[in-house]
VOGU-3710 file (C-alpha; in Angstrom, 3 decimals, decimal comma):
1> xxxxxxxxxx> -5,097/29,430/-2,385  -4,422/26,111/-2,326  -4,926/23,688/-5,762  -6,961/20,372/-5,315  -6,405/17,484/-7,492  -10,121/16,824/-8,809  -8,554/13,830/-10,577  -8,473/12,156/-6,914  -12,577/12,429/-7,011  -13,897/9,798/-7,803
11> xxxxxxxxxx> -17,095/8,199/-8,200  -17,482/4,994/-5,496  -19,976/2,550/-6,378  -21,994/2,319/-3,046  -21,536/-1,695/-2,761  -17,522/-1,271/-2,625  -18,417/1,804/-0,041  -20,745/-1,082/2,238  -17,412/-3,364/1,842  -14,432/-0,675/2,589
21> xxxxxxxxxx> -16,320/0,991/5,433  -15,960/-2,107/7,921  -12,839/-3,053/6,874  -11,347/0,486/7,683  -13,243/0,589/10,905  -11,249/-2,332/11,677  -8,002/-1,489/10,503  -8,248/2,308/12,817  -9,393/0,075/15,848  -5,964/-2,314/15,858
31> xxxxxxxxxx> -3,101/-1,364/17,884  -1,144/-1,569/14,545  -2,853/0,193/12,188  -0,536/0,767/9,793  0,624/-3,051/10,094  -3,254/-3,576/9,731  -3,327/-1,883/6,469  -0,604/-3,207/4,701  -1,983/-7,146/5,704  -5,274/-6,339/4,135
41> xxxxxxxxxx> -3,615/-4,848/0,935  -1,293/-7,521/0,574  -4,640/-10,110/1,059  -6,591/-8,135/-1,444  -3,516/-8,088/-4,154  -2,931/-11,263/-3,643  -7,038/-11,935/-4,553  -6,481/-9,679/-7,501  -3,431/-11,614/-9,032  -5,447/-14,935/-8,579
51> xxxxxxxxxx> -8,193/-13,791/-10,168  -6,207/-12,519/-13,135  -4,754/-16,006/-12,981  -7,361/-17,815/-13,100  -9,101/-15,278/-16,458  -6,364/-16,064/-17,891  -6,259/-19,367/-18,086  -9,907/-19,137/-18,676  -9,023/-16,903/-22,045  -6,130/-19,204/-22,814
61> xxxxx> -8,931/-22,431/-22,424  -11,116/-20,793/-24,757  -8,580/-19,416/-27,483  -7,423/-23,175/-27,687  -10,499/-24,897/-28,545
//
């Protein structure tokens, strides 16, 4: 028998589902896939690290006044 990792379940908030579900639809009909993949993961890090920016500075804004 074969162990799962139960870690790897997790629970998926149904908005992020409505988001993911085109986007991988997408990304499986390219003739790149894999190419596919890694340009939307590189788009949605570089979204994350802006966003972090830009909370940062917000926190830094506040602390200062």
């Amino acid at each position: 028998m074969n162990k799962v990792n139960c870690a790897l379940e997790l629970s998926i908030p149904n908005g992020l589902e409505q988001v993911v579900e085109p986007l991988a639809n997408y990304i499986c009909a390219t003739e790149q896939p894999k190419t596919a993949l890694m340009s939307a993961l590189a788009v949605l890090f570089r979204e994350v690290e802006a966003t972090n920016r830009a909370a940062s500075a917000h926190f830094r804004a506040t602390l200062a006044v």
